[in-house]
N, CA, C and O atoms as a CHARMM CRD file, in Angstrom:
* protein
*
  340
    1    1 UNK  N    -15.25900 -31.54800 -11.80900 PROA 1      0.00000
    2    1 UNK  CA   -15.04400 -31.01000 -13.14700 PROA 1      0.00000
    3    1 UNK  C    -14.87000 -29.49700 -13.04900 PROA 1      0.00000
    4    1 UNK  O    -15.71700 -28.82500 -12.46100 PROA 1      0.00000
    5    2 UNK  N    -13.94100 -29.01900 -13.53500 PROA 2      0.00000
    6    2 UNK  CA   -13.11600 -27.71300 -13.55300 PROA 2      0.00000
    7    2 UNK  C    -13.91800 -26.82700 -15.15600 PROA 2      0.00000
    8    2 UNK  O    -13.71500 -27.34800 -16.25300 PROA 2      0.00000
    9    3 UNK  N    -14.65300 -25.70900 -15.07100 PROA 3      0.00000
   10    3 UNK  CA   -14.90200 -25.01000 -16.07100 PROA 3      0.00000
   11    3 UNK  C    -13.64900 -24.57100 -16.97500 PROA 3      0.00000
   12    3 UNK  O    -12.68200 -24.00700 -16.46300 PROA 3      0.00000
   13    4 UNK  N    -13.72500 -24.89000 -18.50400 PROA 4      0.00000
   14    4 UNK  CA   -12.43500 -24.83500 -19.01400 PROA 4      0.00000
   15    4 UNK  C    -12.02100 -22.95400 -19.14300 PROA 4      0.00000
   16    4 UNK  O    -12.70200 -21.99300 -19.50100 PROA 4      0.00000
   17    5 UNK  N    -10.90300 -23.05700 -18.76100 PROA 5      0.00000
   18    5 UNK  CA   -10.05300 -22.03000 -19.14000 PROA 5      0.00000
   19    5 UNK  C     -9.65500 -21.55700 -17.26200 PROA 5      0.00000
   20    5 UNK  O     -9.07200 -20.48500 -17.10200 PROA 5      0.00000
   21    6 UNK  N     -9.89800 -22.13900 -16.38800 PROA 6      0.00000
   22    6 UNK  CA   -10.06100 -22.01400 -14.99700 PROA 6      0.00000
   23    6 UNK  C     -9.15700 -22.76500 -14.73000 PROA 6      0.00000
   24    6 UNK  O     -8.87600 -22.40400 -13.58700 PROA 6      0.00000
   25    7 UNK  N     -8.35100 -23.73600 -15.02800 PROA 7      0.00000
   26    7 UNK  CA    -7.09500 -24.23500 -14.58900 PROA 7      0.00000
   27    7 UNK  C     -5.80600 -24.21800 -15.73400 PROA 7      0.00000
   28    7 UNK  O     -5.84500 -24.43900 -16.94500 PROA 7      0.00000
   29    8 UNK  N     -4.63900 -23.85900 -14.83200 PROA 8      0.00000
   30    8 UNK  CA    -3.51800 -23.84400 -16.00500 PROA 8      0.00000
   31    8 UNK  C     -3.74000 -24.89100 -16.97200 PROA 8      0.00000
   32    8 UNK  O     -3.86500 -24.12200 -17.92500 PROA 8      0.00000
   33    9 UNK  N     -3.86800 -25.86500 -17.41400 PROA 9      0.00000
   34    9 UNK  CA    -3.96900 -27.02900 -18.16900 PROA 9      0.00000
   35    9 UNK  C     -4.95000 -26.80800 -19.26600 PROA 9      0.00000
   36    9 UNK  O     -4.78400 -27.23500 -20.40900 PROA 9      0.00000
   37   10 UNK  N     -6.39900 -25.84000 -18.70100 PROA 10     0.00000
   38   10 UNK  CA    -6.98600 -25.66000 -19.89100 PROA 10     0.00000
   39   10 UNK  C     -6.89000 -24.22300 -20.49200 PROA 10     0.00000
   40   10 UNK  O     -7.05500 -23.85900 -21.65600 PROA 10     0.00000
   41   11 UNK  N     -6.64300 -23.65500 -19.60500 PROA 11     0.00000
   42   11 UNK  CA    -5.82700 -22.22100 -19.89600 PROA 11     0.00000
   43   11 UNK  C     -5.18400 -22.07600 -20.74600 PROA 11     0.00000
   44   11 UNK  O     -5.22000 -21.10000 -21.49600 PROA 11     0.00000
   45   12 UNK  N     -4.23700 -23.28300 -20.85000 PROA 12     0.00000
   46   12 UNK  CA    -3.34700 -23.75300 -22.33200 PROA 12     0.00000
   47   12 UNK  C     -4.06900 -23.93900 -23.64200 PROA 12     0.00000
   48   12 UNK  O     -3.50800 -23.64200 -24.69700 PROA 12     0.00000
   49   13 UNK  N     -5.21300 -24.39000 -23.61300 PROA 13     0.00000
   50   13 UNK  CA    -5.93600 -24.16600 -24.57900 PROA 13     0.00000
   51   13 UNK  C     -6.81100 -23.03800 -24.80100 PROA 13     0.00000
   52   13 UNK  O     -7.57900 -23.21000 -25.74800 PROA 13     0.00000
   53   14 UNK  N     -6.87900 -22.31500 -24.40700 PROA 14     0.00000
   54   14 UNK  CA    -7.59200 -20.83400 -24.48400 PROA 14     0.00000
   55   14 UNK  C     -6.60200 -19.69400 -23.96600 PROA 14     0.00000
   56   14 UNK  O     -6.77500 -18.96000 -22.99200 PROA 14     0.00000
   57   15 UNK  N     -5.58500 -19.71800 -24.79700 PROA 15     0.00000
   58   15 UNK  CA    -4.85500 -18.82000 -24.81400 PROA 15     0.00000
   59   15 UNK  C     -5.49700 -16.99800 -24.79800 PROA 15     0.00000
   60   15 UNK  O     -5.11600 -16.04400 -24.12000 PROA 15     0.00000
   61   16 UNK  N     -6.51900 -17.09100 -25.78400 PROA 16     0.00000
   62   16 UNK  CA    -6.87400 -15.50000 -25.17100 PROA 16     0.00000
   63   16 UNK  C     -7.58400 -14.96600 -23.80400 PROA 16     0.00000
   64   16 UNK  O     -7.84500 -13.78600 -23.57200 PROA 16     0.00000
   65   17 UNK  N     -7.84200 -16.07200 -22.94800 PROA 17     0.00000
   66   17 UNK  CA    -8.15600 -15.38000 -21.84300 PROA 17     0.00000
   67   17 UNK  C     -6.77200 -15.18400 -20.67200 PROA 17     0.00000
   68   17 UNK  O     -6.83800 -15.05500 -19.44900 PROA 17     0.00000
   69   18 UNK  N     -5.92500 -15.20800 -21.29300 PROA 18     0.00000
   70   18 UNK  CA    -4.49500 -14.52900 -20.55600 PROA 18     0.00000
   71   18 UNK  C     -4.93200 -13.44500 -20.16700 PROA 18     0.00000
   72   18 UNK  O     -5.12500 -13.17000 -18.98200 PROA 18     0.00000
   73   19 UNK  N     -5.19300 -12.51100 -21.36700 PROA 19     0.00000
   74   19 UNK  CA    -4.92800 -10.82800 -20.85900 PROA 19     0.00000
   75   19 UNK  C     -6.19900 -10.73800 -20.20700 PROA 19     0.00000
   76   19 UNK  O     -6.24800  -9.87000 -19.33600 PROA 19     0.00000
   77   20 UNK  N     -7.15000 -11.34600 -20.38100 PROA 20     0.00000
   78   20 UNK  CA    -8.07900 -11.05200 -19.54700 PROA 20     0.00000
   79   20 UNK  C     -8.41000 -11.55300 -17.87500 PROA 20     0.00000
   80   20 UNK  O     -9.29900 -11.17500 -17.11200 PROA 20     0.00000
   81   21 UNK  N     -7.64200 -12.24700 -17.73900 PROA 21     0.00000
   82   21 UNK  CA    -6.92700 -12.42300 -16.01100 PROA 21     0.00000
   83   21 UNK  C     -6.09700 -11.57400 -15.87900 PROA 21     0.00000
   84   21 UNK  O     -6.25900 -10.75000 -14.97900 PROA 21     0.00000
   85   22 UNK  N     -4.64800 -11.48400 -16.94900 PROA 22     0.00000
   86   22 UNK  CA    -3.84300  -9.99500 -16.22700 PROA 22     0.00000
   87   22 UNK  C     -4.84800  -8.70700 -15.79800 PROA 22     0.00000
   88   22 UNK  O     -4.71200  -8.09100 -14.74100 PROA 22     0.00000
   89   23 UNK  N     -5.78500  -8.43900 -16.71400 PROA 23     0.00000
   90   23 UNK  CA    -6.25300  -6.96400 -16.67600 PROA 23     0.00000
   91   23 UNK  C     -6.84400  -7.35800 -15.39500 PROA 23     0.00000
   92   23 UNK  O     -6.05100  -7.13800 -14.47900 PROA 23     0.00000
   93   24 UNK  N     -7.73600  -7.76300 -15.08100 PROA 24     0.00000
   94   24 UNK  CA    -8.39200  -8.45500 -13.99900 PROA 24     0.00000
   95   24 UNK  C     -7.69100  -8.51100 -12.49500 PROA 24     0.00000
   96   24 UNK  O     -7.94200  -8.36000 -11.29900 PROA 24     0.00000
   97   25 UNK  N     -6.70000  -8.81600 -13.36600 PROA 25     0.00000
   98   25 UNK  CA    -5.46400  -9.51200 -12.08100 PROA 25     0.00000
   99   25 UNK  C     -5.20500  -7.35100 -10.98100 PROA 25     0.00000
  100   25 UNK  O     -5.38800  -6.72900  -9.93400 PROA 25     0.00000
  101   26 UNK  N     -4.60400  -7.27100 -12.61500 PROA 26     0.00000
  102   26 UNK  CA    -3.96700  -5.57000 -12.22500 PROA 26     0.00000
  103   26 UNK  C     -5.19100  -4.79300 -11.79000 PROA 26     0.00000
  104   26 UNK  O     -4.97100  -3.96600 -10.90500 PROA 26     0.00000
  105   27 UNK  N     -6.44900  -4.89000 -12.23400 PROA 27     0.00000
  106   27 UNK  CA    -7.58900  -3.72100 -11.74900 PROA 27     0.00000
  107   27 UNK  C     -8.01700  -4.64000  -9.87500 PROA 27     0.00000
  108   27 UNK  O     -8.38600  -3.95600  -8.92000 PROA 27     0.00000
  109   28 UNK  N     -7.91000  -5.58700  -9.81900 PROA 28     0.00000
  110   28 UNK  CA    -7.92000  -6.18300  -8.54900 PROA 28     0.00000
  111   28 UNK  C     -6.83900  -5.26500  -7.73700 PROA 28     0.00000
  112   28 UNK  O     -7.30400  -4.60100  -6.81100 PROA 28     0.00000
  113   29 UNK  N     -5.54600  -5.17500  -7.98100 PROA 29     0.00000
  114   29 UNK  CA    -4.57900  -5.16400  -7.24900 PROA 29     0.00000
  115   29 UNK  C     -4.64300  -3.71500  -7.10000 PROA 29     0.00000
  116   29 UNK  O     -4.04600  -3.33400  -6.09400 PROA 29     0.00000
  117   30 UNK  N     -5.12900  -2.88500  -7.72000 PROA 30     0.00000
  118   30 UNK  CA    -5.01800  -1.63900  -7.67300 PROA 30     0.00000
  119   30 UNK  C     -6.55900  -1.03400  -6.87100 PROA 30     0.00000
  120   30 UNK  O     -6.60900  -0.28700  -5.89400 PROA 30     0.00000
  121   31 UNK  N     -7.27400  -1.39800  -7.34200 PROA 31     0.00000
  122   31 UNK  CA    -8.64200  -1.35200  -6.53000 PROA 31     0.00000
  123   31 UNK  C     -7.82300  -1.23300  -4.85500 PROA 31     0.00000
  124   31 UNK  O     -7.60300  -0.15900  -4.29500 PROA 31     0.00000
  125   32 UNK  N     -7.35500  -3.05400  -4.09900 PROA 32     0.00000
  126   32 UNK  CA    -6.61800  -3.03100  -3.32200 PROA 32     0.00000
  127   32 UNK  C     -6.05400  -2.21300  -2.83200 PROA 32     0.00000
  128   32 UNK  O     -6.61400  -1.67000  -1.88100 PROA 32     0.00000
  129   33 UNK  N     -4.82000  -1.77800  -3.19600 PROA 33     0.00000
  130   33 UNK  CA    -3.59700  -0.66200  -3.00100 PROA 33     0.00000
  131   33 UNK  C     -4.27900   1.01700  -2.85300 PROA 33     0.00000
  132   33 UNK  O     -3.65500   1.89100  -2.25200 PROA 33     0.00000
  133   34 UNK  N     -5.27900   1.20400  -3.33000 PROA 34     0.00000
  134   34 UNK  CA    -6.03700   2.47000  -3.31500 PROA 34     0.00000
  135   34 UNK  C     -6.83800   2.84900  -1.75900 PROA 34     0.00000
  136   34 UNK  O     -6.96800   3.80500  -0.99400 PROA 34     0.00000
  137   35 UNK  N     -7.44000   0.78100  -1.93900 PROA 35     0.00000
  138   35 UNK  CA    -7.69300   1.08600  -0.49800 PROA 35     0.00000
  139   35 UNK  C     -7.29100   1.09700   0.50500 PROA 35     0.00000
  140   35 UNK  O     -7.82000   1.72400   1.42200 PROA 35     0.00000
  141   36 UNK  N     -6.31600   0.45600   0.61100 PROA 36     0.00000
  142   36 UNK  CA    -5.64100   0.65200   1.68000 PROA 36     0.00000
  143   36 UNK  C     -4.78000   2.03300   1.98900 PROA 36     0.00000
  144   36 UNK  O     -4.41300   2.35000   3.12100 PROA 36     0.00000
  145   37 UNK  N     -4.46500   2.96800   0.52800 PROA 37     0.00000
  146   37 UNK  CA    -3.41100   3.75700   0.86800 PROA 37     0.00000
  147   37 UNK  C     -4.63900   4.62700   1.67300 PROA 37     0.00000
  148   37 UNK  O     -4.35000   5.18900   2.73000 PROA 37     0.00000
  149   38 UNK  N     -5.94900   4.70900   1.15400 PROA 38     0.00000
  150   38 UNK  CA    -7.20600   5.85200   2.00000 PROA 38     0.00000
  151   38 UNK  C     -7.00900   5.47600   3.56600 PROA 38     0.00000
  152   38 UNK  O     -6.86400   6.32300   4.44800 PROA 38     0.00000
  153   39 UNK  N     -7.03000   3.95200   3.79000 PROA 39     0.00000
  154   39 UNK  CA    -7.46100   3.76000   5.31000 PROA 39     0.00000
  155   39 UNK  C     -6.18000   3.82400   6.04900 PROA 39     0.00000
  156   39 UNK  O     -6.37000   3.84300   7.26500 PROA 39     0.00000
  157   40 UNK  N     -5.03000   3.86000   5.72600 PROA 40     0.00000
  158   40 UNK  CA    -3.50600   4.79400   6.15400 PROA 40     0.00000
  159   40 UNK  C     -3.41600   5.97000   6.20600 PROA 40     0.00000
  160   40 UNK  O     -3.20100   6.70300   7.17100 PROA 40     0.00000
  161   41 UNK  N     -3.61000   6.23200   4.97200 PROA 41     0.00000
  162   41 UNK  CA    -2.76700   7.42500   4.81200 PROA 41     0.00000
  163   41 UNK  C     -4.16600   9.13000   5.16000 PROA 41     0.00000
  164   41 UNK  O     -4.00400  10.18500   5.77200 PROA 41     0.00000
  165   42 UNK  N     -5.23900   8.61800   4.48000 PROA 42     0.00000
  166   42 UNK  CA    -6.23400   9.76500   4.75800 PROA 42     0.00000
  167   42 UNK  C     -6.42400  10.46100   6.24400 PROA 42     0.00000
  168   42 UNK  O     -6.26800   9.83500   7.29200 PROA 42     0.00000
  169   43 UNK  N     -6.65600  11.35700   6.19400 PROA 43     0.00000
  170   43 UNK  CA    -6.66800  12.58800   7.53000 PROA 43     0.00000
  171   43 UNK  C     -8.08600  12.54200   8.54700 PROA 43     0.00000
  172   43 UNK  O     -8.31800  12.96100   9.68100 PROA 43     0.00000
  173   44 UNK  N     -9.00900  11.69500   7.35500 PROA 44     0.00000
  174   44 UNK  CA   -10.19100  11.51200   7.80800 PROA 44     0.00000
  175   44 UNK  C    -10.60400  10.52500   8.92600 PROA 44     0.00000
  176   44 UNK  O    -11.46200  10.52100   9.80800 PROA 44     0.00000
  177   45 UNK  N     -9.50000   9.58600   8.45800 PROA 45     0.00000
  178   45 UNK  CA    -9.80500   7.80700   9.47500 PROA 45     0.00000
  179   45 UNK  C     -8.52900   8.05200  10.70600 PROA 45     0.00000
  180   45 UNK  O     -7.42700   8.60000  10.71600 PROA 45     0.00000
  181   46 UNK  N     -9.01900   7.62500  11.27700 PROA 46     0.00000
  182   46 UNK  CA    -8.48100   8.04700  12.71700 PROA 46     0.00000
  183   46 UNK  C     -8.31400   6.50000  13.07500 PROA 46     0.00000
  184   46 UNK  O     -9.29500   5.76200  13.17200 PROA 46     0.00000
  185   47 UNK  N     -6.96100   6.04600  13.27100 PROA 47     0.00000
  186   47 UNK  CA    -6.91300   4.43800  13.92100 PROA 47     0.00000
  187   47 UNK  C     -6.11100   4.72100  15.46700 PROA 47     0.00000
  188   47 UNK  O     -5.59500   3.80500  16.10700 PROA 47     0.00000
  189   48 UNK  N     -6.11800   5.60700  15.74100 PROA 48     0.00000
  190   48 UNK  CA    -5.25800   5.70900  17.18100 PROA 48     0.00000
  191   48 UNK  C     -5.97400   7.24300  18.33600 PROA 48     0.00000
  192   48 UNK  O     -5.49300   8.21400  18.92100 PROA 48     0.00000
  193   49 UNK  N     -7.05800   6.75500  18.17300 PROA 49     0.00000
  194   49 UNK  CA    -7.84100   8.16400  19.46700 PROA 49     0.00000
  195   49 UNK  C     -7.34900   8.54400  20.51400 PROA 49     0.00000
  196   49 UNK  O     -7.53000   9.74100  20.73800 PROA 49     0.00000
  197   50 UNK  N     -6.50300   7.70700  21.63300 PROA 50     0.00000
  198   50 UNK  CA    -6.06900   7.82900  22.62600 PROA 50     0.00000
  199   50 UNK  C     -4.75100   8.51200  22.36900 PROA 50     0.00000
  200   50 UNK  O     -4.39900   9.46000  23.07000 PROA 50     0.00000
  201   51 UNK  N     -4.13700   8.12800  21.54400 PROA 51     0.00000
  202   51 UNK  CA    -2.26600   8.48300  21.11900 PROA 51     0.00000
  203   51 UNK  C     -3.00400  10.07700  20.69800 PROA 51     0.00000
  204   51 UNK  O     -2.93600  10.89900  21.61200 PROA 51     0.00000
  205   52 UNK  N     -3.62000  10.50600  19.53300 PROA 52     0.00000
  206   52 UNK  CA    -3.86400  11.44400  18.58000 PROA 52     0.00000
  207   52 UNK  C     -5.45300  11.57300  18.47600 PROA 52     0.00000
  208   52 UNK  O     -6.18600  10.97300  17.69000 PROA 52     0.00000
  209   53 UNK  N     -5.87900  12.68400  19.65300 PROA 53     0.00000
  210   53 UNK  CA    -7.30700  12.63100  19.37000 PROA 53     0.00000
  211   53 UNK  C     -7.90400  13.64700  18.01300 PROA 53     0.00000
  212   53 UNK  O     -9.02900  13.64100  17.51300 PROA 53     0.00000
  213   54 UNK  N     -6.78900  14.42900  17.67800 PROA 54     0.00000
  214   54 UNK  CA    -7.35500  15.01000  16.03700 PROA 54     0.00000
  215   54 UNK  C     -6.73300  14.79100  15.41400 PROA 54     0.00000
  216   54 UNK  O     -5.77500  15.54600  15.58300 PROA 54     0.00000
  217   55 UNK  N     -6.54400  14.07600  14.55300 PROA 55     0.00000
  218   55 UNK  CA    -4.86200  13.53600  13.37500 PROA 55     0.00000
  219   55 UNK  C     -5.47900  14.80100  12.44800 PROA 55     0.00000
  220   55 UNK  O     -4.47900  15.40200  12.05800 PROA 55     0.00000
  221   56 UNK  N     -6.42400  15.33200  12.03200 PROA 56     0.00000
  222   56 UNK  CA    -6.58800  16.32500  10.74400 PROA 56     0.00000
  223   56 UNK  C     -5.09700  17.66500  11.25200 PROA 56     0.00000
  224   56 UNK  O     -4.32400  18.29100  10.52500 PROA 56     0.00000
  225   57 UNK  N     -5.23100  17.64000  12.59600 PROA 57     0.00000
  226   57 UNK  CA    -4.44600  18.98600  12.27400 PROA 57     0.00000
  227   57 UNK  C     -2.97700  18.74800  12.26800 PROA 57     0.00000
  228   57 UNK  O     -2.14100  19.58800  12.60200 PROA 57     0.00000
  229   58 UNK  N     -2.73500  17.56600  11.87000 PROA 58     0.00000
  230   58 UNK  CA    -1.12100  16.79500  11.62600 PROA 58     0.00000
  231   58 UNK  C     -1.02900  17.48100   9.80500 PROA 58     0.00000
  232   58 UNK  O     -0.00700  17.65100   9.14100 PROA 58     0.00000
  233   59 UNK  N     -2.17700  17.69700   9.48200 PROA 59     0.00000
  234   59 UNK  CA    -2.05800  17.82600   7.92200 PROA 59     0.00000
  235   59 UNK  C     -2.79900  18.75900   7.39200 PROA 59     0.00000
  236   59 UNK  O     -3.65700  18.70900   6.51100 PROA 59     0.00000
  237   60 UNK  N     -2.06200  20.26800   8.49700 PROA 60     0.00000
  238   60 UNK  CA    -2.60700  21.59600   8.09500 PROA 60     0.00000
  239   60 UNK  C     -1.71700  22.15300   7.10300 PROA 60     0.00000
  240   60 UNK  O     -2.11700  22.79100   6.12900 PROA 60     0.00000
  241   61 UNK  N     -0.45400  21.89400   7.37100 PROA 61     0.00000
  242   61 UNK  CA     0.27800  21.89800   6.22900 PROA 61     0.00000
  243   61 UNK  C      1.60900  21.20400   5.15100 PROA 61     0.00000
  244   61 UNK  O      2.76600  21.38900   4.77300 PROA 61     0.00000
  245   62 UNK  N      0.24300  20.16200   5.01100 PROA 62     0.00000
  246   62 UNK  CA     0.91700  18.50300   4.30400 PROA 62     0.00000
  247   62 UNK  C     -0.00600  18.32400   3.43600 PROA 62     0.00000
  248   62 UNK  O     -1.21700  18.49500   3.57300 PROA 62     0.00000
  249   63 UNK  N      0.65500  17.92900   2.41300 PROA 63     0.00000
  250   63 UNK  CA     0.04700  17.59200   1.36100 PROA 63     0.00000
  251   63 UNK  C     -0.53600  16.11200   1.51600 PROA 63     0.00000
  252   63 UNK  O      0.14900  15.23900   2.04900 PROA 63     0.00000
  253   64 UNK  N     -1.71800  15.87500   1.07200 PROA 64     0.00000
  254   64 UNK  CA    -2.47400  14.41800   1.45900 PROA 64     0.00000
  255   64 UNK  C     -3.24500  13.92300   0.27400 PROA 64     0.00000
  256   64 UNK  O     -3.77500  12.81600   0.18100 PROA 64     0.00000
  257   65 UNK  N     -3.24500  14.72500  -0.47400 PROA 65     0.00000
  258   65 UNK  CA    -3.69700  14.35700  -1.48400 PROA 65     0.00000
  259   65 UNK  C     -2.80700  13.34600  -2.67400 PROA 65     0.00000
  260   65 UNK  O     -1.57700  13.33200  -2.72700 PROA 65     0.00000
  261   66 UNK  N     -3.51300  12.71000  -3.38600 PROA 66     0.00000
  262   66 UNK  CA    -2.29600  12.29700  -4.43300 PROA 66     0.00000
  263   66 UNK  C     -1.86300  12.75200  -5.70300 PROA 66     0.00000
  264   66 UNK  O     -0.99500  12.09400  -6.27700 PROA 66     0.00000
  265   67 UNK  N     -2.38400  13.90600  -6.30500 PROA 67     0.00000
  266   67 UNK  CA    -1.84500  15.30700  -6.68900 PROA 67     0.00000
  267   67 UNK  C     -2.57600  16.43800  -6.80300 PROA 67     0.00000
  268   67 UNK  O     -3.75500  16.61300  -7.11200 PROA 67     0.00000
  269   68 UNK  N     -1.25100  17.56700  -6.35500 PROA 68     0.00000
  270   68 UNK  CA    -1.76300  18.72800  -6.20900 PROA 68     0.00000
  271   68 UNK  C     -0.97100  19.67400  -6.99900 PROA 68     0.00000
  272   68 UNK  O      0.25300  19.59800  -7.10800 PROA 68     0.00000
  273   69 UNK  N     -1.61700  20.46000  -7.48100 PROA 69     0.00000
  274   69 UNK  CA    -0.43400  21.73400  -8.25900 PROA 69     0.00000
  275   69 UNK  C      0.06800  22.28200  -7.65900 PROA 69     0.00000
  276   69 UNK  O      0.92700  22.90600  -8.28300 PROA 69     0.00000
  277   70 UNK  N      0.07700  22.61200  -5.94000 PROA 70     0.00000
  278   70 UNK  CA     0.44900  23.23900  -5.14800 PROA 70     0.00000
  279   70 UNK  C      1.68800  22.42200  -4.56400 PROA 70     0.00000
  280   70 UNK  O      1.53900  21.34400  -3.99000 PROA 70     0.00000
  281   71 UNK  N      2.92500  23.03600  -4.76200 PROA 71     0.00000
  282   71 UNK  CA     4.12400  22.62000  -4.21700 PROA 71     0.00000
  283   71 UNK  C      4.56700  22.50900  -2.60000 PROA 71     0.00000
  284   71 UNK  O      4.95600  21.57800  -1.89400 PROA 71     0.00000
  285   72 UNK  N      4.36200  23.63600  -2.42500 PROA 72     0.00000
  286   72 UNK  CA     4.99300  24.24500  -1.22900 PROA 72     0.00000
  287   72 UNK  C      3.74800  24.28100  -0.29000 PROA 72     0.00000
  288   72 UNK  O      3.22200  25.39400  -0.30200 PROA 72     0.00000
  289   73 UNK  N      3.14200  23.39500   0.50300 PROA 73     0.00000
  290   73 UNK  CA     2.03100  23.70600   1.56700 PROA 73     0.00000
  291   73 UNK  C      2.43800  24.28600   2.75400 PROA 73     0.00000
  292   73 UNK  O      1.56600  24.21900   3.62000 PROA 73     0.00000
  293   74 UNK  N      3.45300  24.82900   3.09100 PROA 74     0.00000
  294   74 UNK  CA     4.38700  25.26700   4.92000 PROA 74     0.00000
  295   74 UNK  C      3.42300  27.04700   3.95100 PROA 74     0.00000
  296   74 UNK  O      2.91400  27.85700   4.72600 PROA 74     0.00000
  297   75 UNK  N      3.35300  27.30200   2.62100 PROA 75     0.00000
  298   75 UNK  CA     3.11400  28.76900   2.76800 PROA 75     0.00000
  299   75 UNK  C      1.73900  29.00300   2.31000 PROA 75     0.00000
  300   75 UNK  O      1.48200  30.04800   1.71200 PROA 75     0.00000
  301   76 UNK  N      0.83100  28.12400   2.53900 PROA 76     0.00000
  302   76 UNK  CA    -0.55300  28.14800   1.91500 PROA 76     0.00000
  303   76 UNK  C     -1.28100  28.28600   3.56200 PROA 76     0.00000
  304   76 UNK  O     -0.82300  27.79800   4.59600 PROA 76     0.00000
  305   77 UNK  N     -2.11600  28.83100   3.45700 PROA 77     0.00000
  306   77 UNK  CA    -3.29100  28.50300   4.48400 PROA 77     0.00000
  307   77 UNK  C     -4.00100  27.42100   4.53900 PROA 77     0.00000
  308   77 UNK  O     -4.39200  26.82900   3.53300 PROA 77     0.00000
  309   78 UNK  N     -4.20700  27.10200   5.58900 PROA 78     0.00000
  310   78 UNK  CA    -5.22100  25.18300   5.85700 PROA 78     0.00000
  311   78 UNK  C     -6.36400  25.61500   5.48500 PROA 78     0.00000
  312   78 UNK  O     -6.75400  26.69600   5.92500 PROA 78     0.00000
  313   79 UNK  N     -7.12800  24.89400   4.62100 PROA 79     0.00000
  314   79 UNK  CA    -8.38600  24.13500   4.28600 PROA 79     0.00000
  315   79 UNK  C     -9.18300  23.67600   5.46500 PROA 79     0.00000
  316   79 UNK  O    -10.40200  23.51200   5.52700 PROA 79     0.00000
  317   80 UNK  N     -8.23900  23.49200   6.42800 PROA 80     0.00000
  318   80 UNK  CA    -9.31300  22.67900   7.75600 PROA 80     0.00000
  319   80 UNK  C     -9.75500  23.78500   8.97400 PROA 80     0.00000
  320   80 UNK  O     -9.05700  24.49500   9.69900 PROA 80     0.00000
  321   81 UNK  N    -10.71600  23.67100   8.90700 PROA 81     0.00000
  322   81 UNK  CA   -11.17400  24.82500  10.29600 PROA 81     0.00000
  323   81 UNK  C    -10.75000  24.53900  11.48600 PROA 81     0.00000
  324   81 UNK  O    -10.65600  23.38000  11.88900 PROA 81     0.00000
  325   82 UNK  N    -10.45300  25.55200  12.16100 PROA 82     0.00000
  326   82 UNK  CA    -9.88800  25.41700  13.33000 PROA 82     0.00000
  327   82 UNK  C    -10.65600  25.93200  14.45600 PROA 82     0.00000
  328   82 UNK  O    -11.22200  27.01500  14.60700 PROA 82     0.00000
  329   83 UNK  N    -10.49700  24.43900  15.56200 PROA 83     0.00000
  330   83 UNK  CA   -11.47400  24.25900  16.53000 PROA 83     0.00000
  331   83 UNK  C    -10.76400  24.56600  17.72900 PROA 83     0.00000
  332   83 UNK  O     -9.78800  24.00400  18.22800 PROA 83     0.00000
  333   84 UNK  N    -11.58400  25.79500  18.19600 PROA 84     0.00000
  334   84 UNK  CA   -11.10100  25.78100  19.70100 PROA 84     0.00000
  335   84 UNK  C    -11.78000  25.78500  20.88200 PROA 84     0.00000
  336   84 UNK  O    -12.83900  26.39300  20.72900 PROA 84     0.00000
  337   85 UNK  N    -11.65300  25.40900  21.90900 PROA 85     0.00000
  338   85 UNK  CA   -12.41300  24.81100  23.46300 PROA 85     0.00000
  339   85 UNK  C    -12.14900  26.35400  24.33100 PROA 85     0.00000
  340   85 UNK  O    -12.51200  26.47400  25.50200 PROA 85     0.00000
């Protein structure tokens, strides 16, 4: 036995919990997509040590954020300290 509104068939009869699976549906998918764009795209997570043992200084002057008022980063100074041996 299927709780009603949990299969298309009774879904049909409880028409207002539509939008409340879309919203559901879309805050799922975006939750998702957020995380994954951090564990790609962020400067912080490092998936390749041997290829790139500091990826931060790939994005001394790149924008990484997902907005910034700052246009042009080639004429700003880095945010990231710079480490030397």
């Amino acid at each position: 036995m299927v709780m009603q509104g949990m299969s298309p068939s009774t879904l049909k009869k409880h028409p207002a919990l539509i939008p409340l699976y879309v919203c559901t549906g879309l805050g799922m998918a975006g939750a998702l997509f957020y995380t994954l764009r951090l564990a790609t795209r962020n400067p912080d997570v490092s998936w390749n040590r041997s290829g790139n043992p500091e990826p931060w200084q790939e994005y001394s002057n790149k924008q990484y954020k997902f907005y910034s008022p700052i246009r042009d980063y080639s004429k700003t100074e880095s945010p990231a300290p710079k480490y030397t041996e």
